[in-house]
C-alpha atoms as a printed R data frame, in Angstrom:
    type eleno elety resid chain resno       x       y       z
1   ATOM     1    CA   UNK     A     1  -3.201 241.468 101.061
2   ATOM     2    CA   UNK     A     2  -1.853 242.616  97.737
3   ATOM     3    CA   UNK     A     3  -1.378 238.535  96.370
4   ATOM     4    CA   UNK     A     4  -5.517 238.456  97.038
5   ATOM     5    CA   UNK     A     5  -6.016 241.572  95.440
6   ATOM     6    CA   UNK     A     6  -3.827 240.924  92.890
7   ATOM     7    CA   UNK     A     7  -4.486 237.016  91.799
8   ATOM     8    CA   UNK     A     8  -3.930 236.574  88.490
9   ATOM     9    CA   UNK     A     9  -5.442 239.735  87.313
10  ATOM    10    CA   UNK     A    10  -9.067 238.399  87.587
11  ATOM    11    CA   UNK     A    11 -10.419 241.233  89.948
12  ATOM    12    CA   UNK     A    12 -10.866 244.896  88.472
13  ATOM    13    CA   UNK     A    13  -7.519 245.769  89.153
14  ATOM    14    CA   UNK     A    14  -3.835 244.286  88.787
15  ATOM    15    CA   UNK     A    15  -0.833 245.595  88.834
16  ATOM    16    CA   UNK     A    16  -0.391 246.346  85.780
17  ATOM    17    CA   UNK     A    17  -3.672 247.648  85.471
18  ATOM    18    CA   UNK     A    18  -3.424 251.784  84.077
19  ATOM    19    CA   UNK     A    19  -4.860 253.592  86.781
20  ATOM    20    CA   UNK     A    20  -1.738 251.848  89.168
21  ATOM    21    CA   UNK     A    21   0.602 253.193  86.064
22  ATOM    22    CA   UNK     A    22   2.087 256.916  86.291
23  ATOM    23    CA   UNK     A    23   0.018 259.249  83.947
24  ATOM    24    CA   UNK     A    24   2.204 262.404  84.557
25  ATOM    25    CA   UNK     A    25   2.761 262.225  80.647
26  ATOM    26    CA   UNK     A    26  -1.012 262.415  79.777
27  ATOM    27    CA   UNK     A    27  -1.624 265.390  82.701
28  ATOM    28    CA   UNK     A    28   1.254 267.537  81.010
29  ATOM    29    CA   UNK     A    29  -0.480 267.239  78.079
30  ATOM    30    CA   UNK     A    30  -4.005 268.228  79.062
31  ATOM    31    CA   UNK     A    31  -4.187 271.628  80.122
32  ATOM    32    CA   UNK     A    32  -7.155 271.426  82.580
33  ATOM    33    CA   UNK     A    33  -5.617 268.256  84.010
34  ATOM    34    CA   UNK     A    34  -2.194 269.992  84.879
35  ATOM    35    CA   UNK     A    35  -4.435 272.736  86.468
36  ATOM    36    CA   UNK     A    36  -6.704 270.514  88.530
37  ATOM    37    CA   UNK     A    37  -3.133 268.661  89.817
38  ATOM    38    CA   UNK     A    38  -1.511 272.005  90.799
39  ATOM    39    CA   UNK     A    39  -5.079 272.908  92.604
40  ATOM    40    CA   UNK     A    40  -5.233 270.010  94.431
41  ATOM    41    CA   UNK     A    41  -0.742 270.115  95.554
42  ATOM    42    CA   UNK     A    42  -1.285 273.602  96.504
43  ATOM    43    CA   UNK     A    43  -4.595 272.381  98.804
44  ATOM    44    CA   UNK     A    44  -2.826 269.191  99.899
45  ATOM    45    CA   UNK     A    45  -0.220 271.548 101.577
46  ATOM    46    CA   UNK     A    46  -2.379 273.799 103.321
47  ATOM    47    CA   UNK     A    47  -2.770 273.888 106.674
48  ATOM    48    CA   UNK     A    48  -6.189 273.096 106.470
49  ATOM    49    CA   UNK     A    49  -5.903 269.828 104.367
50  ATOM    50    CA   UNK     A    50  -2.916 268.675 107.584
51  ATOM    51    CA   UNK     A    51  -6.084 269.329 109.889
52  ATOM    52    CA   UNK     A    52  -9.000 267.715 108.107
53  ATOM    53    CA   UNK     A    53  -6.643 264.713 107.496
54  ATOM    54    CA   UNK     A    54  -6.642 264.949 104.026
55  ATOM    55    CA   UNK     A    55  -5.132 262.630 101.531
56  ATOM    56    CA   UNK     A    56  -1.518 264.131 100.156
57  ATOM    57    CA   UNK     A    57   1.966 262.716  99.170
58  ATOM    58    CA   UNK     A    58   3.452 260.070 101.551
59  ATOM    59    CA   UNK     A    59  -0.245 259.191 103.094
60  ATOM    60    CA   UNK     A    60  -1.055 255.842 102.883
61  ATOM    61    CA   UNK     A    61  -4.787 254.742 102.695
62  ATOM    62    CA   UNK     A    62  -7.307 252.102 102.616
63  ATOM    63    CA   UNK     A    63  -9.688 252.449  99.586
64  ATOM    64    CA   UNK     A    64 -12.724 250.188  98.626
65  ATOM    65    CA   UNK     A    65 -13.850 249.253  95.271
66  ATOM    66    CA   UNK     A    66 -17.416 250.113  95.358
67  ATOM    67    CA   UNK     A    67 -18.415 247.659  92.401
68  ATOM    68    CA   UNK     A    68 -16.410 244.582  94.278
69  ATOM    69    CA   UNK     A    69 -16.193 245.536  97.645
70  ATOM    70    CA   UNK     A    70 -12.389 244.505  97.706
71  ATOM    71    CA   UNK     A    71 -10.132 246.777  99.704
72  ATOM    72    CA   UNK     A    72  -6.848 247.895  98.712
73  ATOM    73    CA   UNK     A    73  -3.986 249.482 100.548
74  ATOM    74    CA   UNK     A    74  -2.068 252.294  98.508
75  ATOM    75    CA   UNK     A    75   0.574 254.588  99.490
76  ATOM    76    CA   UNK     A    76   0.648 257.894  97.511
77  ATOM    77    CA   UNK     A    77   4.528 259.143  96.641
78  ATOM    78    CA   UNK     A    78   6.034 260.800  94.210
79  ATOM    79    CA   UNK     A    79   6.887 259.309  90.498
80  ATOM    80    CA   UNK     A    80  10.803 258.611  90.985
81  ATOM    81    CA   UNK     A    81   9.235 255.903  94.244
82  ATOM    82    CA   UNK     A    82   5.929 254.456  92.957
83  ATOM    83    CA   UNK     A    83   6.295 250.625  93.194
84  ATOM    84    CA   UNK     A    84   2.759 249.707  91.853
85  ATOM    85    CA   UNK     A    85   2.845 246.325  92.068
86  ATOM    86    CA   UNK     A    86   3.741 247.063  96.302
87  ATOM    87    CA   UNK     A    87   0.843 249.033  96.026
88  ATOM    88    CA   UNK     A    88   2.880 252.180  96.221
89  ATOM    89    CA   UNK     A    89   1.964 254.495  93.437
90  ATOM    90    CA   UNK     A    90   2.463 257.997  92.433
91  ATOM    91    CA   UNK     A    91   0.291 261.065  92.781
92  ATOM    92    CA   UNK     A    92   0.216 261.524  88.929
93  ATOM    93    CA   UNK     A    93  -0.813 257.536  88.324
94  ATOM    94    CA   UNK     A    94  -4.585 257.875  87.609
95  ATOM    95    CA   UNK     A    95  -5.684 256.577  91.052
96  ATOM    96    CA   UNK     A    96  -2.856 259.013  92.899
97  ATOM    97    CA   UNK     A    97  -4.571 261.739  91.186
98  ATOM    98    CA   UNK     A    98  -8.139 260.989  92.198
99  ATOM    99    CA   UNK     A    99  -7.190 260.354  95.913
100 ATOM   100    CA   UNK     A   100  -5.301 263.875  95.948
101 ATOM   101    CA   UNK     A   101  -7.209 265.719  98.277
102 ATOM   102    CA   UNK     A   102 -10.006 263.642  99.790
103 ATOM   103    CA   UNK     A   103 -10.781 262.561 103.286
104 ATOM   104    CA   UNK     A   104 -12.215 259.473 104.799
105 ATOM   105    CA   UNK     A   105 -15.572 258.813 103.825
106 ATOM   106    CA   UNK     A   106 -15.490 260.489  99.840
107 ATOM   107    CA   UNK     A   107 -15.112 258.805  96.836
108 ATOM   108    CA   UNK     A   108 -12.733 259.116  94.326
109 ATOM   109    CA   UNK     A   109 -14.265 258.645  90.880
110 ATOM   110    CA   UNK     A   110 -11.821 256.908  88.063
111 ATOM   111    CA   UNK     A   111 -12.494 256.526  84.644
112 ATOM   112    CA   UNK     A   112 -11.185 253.457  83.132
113 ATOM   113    CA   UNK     A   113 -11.434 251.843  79.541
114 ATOM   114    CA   UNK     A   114 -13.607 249.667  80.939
115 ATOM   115    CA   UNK     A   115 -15.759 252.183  82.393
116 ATOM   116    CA   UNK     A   116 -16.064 254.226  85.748
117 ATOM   117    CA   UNK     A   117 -14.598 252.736  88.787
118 ATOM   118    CA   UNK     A   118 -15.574 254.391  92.456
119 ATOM   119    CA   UNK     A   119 -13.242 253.962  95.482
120 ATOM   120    CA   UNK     A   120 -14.557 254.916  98.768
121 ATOM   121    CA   UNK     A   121 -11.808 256.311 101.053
122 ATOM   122    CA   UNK     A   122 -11.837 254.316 104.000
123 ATOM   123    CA   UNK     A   123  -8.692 255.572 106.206
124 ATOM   124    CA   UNK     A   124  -5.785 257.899 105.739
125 ATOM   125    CA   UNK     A   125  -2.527 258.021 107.701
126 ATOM   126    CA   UNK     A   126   0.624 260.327 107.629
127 ATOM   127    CA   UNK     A   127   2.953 258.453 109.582
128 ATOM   128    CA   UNK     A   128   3.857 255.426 107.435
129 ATOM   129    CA   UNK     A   129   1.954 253.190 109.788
130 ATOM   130    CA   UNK     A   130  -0.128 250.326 108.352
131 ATOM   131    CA   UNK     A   131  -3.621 251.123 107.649
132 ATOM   132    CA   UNK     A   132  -5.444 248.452 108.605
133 ATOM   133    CA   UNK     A   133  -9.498 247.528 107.500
C-alpha cells in the first residue's frame, strides 16, 4: 500500500515529504504549539479519549487525503520509533500532531508549503492490528 502511495513522490505526499518528518524541534520552539501538544497528551490519556476511541500514541489509523482521495495507513509512536517511510511516524511529526486527539469521521487540517492539506480520519485501532479500508 505504501509503494502506491509512495511512487516516486508524484502524489501529495512521500516519504520524505515534512509533515511525515518529526517537528518536535519547531513545537519546542513555539510556545502555543508546545501548549496545544501537552493539551491534546493529557486528553489522549483520559479515560474518556480510551472510550470515544480516540486517536493517541501506538494507534494506528487509516486517513484519506481529501484533495486526492488516496488513503494512507499511519501508525502514531513516539520520536525514538517513527519509521516514516513504513508509515510509522511520531506524534510530534506534523501529521502525528494533527491526528492527536481525533476520532473517526474528523479531519485533521495540515498546513503545508504547498498549502493546506485535509485528512479525513477513516479508522482507528489500539491493538496493533491492521487497519484495513
Amino acid at each position: 500500500m505504501l509503494t502506491r502511495i509512495f511512487r516516486s513522490c508524484k502524489t501529495l505526499i512521500c516519504p520524505s515529504d515534512s509533515i511525515l518528518q518529526d517537528a518536535g524541534y519547531r513545537i519546542l520552539l513555539d510556545p502555543m504549539a508546545l501548549g496545544e501538544l501537552l493539551d491534546r497528551l493529557e486528553f489522549c490519556g483520559s479515560q474518556s479519549a480510551s472510550i470515544e476511541n480516540r486517536v493517541r500514541i501506538g494507534s494506528t489509523v487509516l486517513i484519506r487525503n481529501e484533495a486526492t482521495l488516496e488513503y494512507l495507513t499511519l501508525r502514531i509512536v513516539k520520536d525514538q520509533k517513527a519509521y516514516p517511510s513504513k508509515g510509522i511516524v511520531s506524534f510530534t511529526s506534523v501529521i502525528g500532531f494533527a491526528l492527536l486527539g481525533l476520532r473517526c469521521g474528523e479531519m485533521a487540517h495540515v498546513k503545508t508549503a504547498k498549502g493546506e492539506l485535509q485528512w479525513l480520519l477513516f479508522s482507528v485501532s489500539h491493538n496493533g492490528a491492521a487497519v484495513v479500508k
